[in-house]
C-alpha positions in Angstrom: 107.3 61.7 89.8 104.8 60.3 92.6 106.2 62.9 95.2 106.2 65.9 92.5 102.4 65.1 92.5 102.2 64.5 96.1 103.8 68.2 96.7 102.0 70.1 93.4 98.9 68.1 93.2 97.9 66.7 89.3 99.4 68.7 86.3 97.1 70.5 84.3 96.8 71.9 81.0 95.2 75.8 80.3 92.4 74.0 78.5 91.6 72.2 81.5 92.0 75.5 83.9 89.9 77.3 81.6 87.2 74.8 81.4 87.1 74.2 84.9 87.0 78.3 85.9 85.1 79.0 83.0 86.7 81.2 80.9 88.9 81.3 77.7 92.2 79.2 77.1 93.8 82.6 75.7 93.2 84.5 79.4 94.1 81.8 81.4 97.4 81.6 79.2 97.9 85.5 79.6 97.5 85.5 83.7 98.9 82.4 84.2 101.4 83.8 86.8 98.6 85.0 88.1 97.4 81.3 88.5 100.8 79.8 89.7 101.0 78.2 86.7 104.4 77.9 85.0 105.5 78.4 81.2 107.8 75.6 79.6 108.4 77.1 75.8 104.6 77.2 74.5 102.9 75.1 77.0 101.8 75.8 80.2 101.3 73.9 83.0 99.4 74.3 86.2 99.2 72.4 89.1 96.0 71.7 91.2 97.5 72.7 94.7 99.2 75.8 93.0 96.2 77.2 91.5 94.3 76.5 94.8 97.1 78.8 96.9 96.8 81.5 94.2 93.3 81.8 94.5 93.1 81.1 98.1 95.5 84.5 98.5 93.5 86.7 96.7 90.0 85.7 98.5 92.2 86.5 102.1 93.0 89.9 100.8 90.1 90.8 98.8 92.4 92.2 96.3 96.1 91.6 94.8 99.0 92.1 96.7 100.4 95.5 96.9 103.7 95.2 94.6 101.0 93.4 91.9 98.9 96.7 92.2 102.0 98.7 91.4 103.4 96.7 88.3 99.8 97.3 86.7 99.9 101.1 87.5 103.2 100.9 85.8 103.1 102.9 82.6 99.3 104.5 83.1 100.6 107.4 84.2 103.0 109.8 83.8 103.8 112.1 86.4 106.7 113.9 85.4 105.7 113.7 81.8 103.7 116.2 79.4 99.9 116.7 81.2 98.1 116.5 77.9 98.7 112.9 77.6 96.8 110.4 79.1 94.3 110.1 81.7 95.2 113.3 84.5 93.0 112.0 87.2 94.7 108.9 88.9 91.5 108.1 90.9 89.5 108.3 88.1 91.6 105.9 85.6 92.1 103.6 88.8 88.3 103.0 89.0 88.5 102.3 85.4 90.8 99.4 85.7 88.6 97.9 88.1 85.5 98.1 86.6 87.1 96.6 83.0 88.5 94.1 84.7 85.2 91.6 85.2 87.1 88.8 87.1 88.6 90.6 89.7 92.4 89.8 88.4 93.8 93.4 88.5 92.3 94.5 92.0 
């Protein structure tokens, strides 16, 4: 257990994430991948060196990686589909997403 701890750094909880990030259990249990945290049934646990690498690689970048920026894009639009549904200006819907999303996790 000491070298799991040496490796992952101390086990936390999404409480403790939240409070220490500041903001909401239910969002830091809905990104949690996003966090390097893992899932085991209905808990989720996070690990202090894990968390550190996940946000360390998104400051280097400035934004999420670019197979991340894809899977969210996923589904938004349509392109061979029927042009009255949805948003037709990818651009427009793009700068959308970023402006919704307050804490920078979507890019």
């Amino acid at each position: 257990m000491d070298q799991l701890e040496r490796n992952l750094g101390k086990a936390l909880r999404a409480k403790d994430v939240a409070e220490y990030l500041g903001m909401n259990v239910k969002h830091i249990r809905n990104h949690y991948k996003d966090l390097g945290g893992i899932r085991l049934g209905r808990h989720y646990r996070f690990f202090e060196k894990e968390i550190y690498y996940a946000i360390q690689k998104r400051t280097e970048v400035g934004r999420p990686s670019e197979e991340r920026e894809q899977e969210i894009g996923k589904g938004i639009f349509d392109q061979e589909g029927s042009q009255g549904l949805g948003i037709q200006d990818e651009a427009k819907a793009c700068q959308r997403l970023e402006q919704e999303d307050r804490h920078g996790l979507f890019g």
